[in-house]
C-alpha positions as CSV (number, residue, x, y, z in Angstrom):
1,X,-17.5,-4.1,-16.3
2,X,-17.8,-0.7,-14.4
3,X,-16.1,2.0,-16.6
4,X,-12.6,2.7,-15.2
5,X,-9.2,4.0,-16.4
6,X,-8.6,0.7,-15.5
7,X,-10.9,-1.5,-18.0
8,X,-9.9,0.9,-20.8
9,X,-6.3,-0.1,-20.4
10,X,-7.4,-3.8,-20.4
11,X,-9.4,-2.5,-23.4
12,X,-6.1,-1.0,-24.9
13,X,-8.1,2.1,-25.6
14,X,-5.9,3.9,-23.4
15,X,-1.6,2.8,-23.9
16,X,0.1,1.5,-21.0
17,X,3.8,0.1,-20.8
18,X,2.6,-3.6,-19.6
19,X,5.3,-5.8,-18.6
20,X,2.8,-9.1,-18.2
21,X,-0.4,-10.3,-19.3
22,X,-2.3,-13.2,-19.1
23,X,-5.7,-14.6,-19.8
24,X,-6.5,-13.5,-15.7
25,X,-4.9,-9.9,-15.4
26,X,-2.4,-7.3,-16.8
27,X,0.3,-5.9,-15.1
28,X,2.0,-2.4,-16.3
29,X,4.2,0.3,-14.8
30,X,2.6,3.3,-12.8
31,X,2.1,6.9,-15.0
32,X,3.2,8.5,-10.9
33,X,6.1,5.9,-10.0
34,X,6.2,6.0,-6.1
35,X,9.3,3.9,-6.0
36,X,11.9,3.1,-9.3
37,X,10.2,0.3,-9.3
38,X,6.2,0.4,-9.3
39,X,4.2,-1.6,-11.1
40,X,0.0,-2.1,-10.9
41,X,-1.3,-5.6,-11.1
42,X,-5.0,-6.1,-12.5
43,X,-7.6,-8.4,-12.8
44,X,-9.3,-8.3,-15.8
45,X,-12.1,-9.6,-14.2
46,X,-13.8,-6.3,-12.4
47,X,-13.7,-6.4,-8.9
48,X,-14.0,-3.0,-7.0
49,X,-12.4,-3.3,-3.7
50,X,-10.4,-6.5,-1.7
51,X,-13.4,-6.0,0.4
52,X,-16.2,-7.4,-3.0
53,X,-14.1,-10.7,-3.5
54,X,-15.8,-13.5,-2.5
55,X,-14.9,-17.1,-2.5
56,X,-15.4,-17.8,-6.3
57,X,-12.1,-15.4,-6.7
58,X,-9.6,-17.3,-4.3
59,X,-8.1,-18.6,-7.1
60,X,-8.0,-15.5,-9.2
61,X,-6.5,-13.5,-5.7
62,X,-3.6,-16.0,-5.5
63,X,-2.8,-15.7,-9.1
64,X,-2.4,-12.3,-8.4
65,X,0.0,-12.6,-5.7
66,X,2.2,-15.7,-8.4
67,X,1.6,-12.9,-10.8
68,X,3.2,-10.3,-8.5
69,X,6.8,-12.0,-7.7
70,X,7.0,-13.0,-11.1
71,X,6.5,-9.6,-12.3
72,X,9.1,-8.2,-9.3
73,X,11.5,-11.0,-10.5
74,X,11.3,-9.6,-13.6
75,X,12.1,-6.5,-13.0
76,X,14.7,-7.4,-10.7
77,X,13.2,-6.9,-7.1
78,X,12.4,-10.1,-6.5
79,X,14.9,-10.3,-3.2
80,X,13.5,-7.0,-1.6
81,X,9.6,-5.3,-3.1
82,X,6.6,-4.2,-1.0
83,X,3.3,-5.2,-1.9
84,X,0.2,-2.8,-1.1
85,X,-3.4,-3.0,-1.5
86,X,-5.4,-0.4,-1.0
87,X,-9.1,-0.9,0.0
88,X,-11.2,2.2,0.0
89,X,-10.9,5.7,0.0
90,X,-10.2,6.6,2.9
91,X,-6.9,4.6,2.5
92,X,-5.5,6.3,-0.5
93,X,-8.2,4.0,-3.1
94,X,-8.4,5.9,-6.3
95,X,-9.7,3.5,-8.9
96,X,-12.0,1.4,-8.3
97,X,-10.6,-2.2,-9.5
98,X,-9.2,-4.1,-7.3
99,X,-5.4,-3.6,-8.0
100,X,-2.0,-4.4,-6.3
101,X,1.2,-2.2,-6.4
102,X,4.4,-4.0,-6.6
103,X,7.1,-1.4,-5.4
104,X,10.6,-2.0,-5.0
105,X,14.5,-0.4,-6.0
106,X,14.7,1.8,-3.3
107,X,14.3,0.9,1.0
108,X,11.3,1.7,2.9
109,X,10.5,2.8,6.3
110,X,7.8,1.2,8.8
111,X,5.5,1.9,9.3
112,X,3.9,3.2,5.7
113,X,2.0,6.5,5.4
């Protein structure tokens, strides 16, 4: 696995306040909160960017989206949370493993950015 802040939370060498883990990813609240609500969702498989999945992660992808409105039910946004992957740089992309944002606990305009 490419060396990423990332992979040395799934490591634990670096603390994060996780709210879900399983044997497929981790979930844990953003250190820069962009909503009351914003948690990142990660494999712990490596995969860069949406873009590098291929068809041997389908299943591991739609975990990730199960994983994702149990975590905002959990956190009590499951009526109302916006979902955002990034892909690339150019597109606000700052680590480089694959990861979702589950944001919620406030409204949002449309369109983002």
């Amino acid at each position: 696995m490419p060396e990423t802040i990332f992979a040395k939370i799934i490591r634990r060498e670096i603390p994060a306040d996780i709210v879900y883990e399983d044997e497929q990813c981790l979930a844990f609240r953003d250190v820069n909160p962009q909503a009351p609500v914003h948690i990142l969702i990660i494999p712990k498989q490596h995969v860069a960017r949406l873009v590098d999945a291929v068809a041997e992660d389908q299943a591991l992808l739609g975990h990730l989206l199960l994983v994702a409105n149990k975590v905002a039910t959990e956190q009590g946004i499951g009526g109302a949370f916006r979902l955002v992957v990034n892909n690339g740089a150019a597109v606000g992309q700052s680590v480089f493993h694959l990861h979702l944002h589950v944001l919620g606990g406030r409204a949002f305009t449309w369109p983002p950015g």
